[in-house]
N, C-alpha and C positions, 0 to 999 in steps of 0.2 A: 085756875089755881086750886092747887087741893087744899083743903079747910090747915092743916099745919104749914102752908107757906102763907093762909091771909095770916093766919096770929103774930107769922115773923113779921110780915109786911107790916103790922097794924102798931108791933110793938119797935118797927124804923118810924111811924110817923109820931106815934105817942114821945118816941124819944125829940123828935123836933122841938120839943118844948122845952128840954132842958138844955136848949143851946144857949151860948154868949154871944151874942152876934151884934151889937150895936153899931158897928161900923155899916157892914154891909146889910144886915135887917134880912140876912140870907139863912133862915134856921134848915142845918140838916140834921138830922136823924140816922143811925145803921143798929142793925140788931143783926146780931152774928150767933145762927146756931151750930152749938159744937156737938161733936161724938157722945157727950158723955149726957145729953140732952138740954143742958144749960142751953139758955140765950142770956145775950150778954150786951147790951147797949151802949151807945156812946152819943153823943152830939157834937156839931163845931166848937171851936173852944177860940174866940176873937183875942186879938191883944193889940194896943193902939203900935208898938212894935208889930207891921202885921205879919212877919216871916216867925214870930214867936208864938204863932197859934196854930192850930191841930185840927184836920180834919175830923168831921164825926166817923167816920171808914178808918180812922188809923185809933181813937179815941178809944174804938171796942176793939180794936182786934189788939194794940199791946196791951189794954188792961186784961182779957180773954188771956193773952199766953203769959202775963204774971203771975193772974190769977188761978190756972188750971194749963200748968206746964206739960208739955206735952198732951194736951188732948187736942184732935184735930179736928177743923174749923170744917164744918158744912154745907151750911149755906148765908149767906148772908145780904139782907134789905135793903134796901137806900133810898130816903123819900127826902125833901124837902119842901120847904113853909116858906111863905112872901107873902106882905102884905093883909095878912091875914087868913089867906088859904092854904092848901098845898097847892103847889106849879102842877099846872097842867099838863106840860110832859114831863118826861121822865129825865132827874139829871142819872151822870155817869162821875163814877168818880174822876177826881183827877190823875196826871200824871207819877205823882209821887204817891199816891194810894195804891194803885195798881201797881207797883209797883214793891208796893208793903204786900199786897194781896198776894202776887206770884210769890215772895218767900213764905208763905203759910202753907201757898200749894205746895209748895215743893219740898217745905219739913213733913207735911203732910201726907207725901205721896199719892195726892189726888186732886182735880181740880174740885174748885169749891160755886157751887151753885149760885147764881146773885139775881136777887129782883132789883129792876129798878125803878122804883114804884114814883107816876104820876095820877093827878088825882081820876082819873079815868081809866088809868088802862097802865101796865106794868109789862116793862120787858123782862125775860127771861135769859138769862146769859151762861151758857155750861162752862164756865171757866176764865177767867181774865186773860187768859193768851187771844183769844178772837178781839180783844179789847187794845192789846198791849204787843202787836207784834214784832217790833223789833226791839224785848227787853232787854235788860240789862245783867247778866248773866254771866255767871264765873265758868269756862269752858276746859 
Protein backbone atom coordinates (compact mmCIF):
# COMPACT_ATOMS: atom_id res chain seq x y z
CA UNK A 1 0.00 0.00 0.00
CA UNK A 2 1.47 3.46 -0.60
CA UNK A 3 2.15 5.45 2.58
CA UNK A 4 -1.45 7.92 1.76
CA UNK A 5 -3.62 4.77 1.67
CA UNK A 6 -1.96 3.26 5.32
CA UNK A 7 -3.01 6.97 6.79
CA UNK A 8 -6.63 6.14 5.22
CA UNK A 9 -6.45 2.60 6.43
CA UNK A 10 -5.21 3.76 9.95
CA UNK A 11 -7.66 6.53 10.17
CA UNK A 12 -10.93 3.38 9.20
CA UNK A 13 -9.40 1.64 12.43
CA UNK A 14 -8.71 4.67 14.58
CA UNK A 15 -12.43 5.53 13.82
CA UNK A 16 -13.52 1.89 15.30
CA UNK A 17 -13.39 3.51 18.47
CA UNK A 18 -15.83 5.78 18.13
CA UNK A 19 -18.49 3.22 17.42
CA UNK A 20 -21.83 2.39 19.44
CA UNK A 21 -21.96 -0.95 19.31
CA UNK A 22 -23.22 -2.68 22.61
CA UNK A 23 -25.51 -4.98 21.03
CA UNK A 24 -23.19 -6.71 18.70
CA UNK A 25 -19.64 -5.54 20.56
CA UNK A 26 -18.99 -5.41 16.42
CA UNK A 27 -16.83 -1.79 16.17
CA UNK A 28 -16.46 -0.63 12.61
CA UNK A 29 -14.53 2.12 11.37
CA UNK A 30 -14.70 3.86 7.33
CA UNK A 31 -12.48 6.81 6.46
CA UNK A 32 -13.62 8.25 3.06
CA UNK A 33 -10.94 10.32 1.12
CA UNK A 34 -12.48 13.08 -1.14
CA UNK A 35 -11.10 15.24 -4.21
CA UNK A 36 -10.73 18.08 -2.39
CA UNK A 37 -8.31 16.12 0.07
CA UNK A 38 -10.43 15.92 3.32
CA UNK A 39 -10.82 12.52 4.99
CA UNK A 40 -13.88 12.13 6.43
CA UNK A 41 -14.84 9.24 9.11
CA UNK A 42 -17.57 7.53 10.51
CA UNK A 43 -18.41 4.52 12.82
CA UNK A 44 -21.46 2.05 13.34
CA UNK A 45 -23.94 3.70 15.10
CA UNK A 46 -26.17 0.60 17.14
CA UNK A 47 -29.86 1.21 18.34
CA UNK A 48 -31.74 -1.37 20.56
CA UNK A 49 -34.46 -0.60 17.38
CA UNK A 50 -31.80 -2.48 15.40
CA UNK A 51 -33.09 -1.37 11.69
CA UNK A 52 -32.64 2.30 13.24
CA UNK A 53 -28.87 2.22 13.29
CA UNK A 54 -26.15 3.12 10.50
CA UNK A 55 -23.36 1.59 9.12
CA UNK A 56 -19.95 3.13 9.59
CA UNK A 57 -19.74 3.11 5.38
CA UNK A 58 -22.91 5.04 5.13
CA UNK A 59 -22.10 7.24 8.63
CA UNK A 60 -19.00 8.94 6.50
CA UNK A 61 -20.11 8.98 3.20
CA UNK A 62 -23.72 10.98 4.01
CA UNK A 63 -21.94 13.18 6.49
CA UNK A 64 -18.94 13.64 3.42
CA UNK A 65 -21.68 14.81 0.88
CA UNK A 66 -23.54 17.18 3.64
CA UNK A 67 -20.67 18.36 4.53
CA UNK A 68 -18.60 19.16 1.15
CA UNK A 69 -21.56 18.88 -1.60
CA UNK A 70 -20.49 17.94 -4.44
CA UNK A 71 -16.92 17.06 -4.01
CA UNK A 72 -16.20 13.39 -5.07
CA UNK A 73 -15.48 10.69 -3.00
CA UNK A 74 -12.02 8.77 -3.72
CA UNK A 75 -11.13 6.26 -1.82
CA UNK A 76 -12.51 4.79 0.96
CA UNK A 77 -11.21 2.13 4.28
CA UNK A 78 -13.16 -0.27 6.25
CA UNK A 79 -11.68 -2.12 9.20
CA UNK A 80 -13.22 -3.55 12.05
CA UNK A 81 -12.70 -4.29 16.03
CA UNK A 82 -14.10 -7.49 18.27
CA UNK A 83 -13.16 -8.39 21.15
CA UNK A 84 -10.52 -6.39 21.58
CA UNK A 85 -8.70 -6.60 18.36
CA UNK A 86 -9.19 -5.83 14.86
CA UNK A 87 -10.70 -9.10 12.91
CA UNK A 88 -8.35 -10.91 11.27
CA UNK A 89 -9.88 -10.69 7.90
CA UNK A 90 -10.99 -8.28 6.17
CA UNK A 91 -14.91 -7.48 6.54
CA UNK A 92 -16.88 -6.03 3.25
CA UNK A 93 -19.46 -3.75 3.49
CA UNK A 94 -22.93 -4.74 3.47
CA UNK A 95 -25.64 -4.91 0.91
CA UNK A 96 -27.17 -1.53 1.63
CA UNK A 97 -23.71 0.17 1.75
CA UNK A 98 -22.78 -0.87 -1.46
CA UNK A 99 -25.24 0.23 -2.50
CA UNK A 100 -25.03 3.83 -0.98
CA UNK A 101 -21.29 3.39 -2.38
CA UNK A 102 -22.44 2.90 -6.22
CA UNK A 103 -24.64 6.27 -5.91
CA UNK A 104 -21.34 8.30 -5.02
CA UNK A 105 -19.82 6.65 -8.04
CA UNK A 106 -22.06 7.43 -10.05
CA UNK A 107 -22.71 11.37 -8.86
CA UNK A 108 -19.05 11.13 -9.12
CA UNK A 109 -18.39 9.86 -12.47
CA UNK A 110 -15.79 7.51 -11.25
CA UNK A 111 -15.44 4.40 -9.37
CA UNK A 112 -14.11 5.00 -5.84
CA UNK A 113 -11.14 2.94 -4.60
CA UNK A 114 -11.84 0.77 -1.24
CA UNK A 115 -9.48 -1.06 1.38
CA UNK A 116 -10.76 -3.49 3.24
CA UNK A 117 -8.66 -3.56 5.97
CA UNK A 118 -7.96 -6.86 8.24
CA UNK A 119 -5.49 -6.76 10.92
CA UNK A 120 -2.85 -8.54 8.55
CA UNK A 121 -3.33 -7.88 5.33
CA UNK A 122 -5.98 -5.48 3.30
CA UNK A 123 -7.78 -6.09 0.12
CA UNK A 124 -7.87 -3.60 -2.47
CA UNK A 125 -11.17 -3.16 -4.54
CA UNK A 126 -11.31 -0.78 -7.83
CA UNK A 127 -14.87 0.06 -7.41
CA UNK A 128 -18.08 -1.63 -5.75
CA UNK A 129 -19.51 -2.86 -8.95
CA UNK A 130 -16.96 -6.17 -8.67
CA UNK A 131 -18.70 -6.15 -5.10
CA UNK A 132 -22.30 -5.41 -6.17
CA UNK A 133 -23.05 -6.94 -9.49
CA UNK A 134 -26.55 -7.02 -9.93
CA UNK A 135 -27.29 -3.34 -8.57
CA UNK A 136 -30.00 -1.59 -8.21
CA UNK A 137 -30.10 1.09 -10.92
CA UNK A 138 -32.34 3.47 -12.69
CA UNK A 139 -32.06 2.33 -16.48
Amino acid sequence: MHEDDKKLADAAREACSRAYAPYSKFHVGAALLLANGEVVTGANQENAAFPAGTCAERTAIFYAAARYPGVRFEKLAIAAWQGGDFVEEPVSPCGVCRQAILEYEKIGGKAIEIFLCGRNKVYCVDGIRTMLPLSFEEF
